[in-house]
C-alpha positions as CSV (number, residue, x, y, z in Angstrom):
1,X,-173.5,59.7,69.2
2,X,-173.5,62.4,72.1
3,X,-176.8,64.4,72.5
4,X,-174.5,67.8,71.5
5,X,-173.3,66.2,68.3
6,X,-176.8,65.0,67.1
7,X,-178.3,68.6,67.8
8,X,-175.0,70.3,65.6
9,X,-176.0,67.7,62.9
10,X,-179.9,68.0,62.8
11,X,-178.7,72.7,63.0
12,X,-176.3,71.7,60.1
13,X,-178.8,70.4,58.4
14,X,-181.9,72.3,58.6
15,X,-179.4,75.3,58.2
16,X,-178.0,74.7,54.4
17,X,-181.9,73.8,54.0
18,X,-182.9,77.0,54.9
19,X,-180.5,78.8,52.6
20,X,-177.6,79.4,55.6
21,X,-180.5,81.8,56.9
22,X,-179.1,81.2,60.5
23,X,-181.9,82.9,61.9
24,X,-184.7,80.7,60.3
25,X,-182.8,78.1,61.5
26,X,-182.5,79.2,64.8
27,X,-186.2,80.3,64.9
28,X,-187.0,76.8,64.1
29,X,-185.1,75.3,67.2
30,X,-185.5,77.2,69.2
31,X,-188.4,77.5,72.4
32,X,-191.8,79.0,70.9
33,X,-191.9,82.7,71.2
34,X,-188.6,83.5,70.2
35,X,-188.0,86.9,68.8
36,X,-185.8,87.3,65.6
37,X,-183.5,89.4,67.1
38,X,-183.4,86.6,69.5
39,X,-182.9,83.9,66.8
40,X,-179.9,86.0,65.1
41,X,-178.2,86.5,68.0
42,X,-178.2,82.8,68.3
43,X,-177.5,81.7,65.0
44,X,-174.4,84.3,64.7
45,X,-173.2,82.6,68.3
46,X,-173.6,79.3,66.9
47,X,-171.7,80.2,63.3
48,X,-168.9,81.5,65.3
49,X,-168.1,77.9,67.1
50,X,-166.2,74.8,65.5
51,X,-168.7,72.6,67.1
52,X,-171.3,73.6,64.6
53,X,-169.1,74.5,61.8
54,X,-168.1,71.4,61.6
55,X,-170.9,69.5,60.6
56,X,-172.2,72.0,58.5
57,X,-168.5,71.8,56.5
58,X,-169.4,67.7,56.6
59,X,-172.9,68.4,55.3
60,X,-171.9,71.0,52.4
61,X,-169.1,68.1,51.4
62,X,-172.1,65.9,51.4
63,X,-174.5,67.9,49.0
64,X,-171.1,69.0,47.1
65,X,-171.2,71.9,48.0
66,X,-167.3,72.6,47.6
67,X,-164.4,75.4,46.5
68,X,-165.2,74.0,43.0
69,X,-168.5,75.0,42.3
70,X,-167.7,78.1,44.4
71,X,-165.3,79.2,42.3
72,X,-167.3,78.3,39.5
73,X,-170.1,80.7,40.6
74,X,-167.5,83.4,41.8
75,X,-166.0,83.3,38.2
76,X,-169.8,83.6,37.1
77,X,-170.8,85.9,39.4
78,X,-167.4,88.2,38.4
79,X,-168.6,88.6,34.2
80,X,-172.1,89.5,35.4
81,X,-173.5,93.1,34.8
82,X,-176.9,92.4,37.0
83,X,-177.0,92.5,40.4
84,X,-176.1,88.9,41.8
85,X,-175.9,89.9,45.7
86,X,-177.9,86.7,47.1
87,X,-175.4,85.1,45.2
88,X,-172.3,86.6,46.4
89,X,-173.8,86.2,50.3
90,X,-174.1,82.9,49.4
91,X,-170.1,82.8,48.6
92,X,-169.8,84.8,51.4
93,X,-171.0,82.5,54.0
94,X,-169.3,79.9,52.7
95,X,-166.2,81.0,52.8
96,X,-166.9,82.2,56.7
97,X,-167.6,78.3,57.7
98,X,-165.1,76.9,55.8
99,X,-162.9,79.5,57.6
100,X,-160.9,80.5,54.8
101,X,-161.1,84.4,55.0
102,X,-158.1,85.5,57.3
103,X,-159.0,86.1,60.9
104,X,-159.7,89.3,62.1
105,X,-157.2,90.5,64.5
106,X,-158.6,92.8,67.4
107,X,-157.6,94.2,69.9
108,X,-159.1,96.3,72.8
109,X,-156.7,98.8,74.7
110,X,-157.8,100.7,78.0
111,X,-156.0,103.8,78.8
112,X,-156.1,106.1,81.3
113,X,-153.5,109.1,79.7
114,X,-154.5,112.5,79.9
115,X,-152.6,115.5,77.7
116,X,-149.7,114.5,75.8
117,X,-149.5,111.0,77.4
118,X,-152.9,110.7,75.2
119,X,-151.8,112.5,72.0
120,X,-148.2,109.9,72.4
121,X,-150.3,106.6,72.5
122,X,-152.6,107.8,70.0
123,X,-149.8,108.5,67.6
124,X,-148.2,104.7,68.7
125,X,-151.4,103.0,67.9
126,X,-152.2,104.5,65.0
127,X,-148.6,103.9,63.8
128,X,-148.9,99.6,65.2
129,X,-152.2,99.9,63.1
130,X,-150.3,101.2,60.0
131,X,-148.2,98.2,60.2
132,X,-150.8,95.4,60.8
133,X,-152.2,97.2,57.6
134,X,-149.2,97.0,55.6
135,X,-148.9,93.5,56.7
136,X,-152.3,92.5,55.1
């Protein structure tokens, strides 16, 4: 096993250990003297890339931690009248490493328009984001 995959394993790991708390988990492996801010920015790096989604996906299956019981606590979580947010940002980040939320579509424009040039392109993207809206 490559030295990249045993590190993503040993992060998967210590990561659904640690509650996903990505930043505890990057705290942990990362050089002494990290700042949180530090560790977050990591651990939302590392969240954000297949190679460390993936084994956390293996390591969820392993614990079965799957859509059933998911959806068994979403259903739960639904006929609830108390607050169950550590619940639901549980769900949450579950769904993010699974990847099934839709992806978010971006999309950065730089324009140089002065006048009504700038009120015309403003009108057209605005109108292109109506769409993508109606789309959804």
């Amino acid at each position: 096993m490559k030295k990249i995959e045993l590190k993503t394993k040993a992060w998967a790991k210590e990561y659904i250990a640690n509650n996903f708390n990505g930043t505890e988990t990057a705290l942990k492996f990362g050089k002494k003297g990290m700042t949180r801010r530090t560790a977050e920015a990591i651990a939302s790096e590392n969240l954000s890339k297949a190679i460390y989604q993936k084994p956390i996906i293996r390591e969820m299956d392993n614990i079965k931690l799957d859509d059933t019981l998911i959806n068994r606590i979403t259903k739960r979580n639904i006929k609830q009248k108390g607050s169950l947010s550590a619940s639901n940002t549980a769900i949450d980040i579950y769904h993010k490493v699974k990847g099934t939320y839709a992806p978010i579509k971006r999309e950065t424009v730089n324009v140089n328009l002065k006048g009504a040039d700038l009120d015309k392109r403003i009108d057209e993207k605005i109108e292109e984001l109506k769409q993508l809206q109606d789309e959804v």
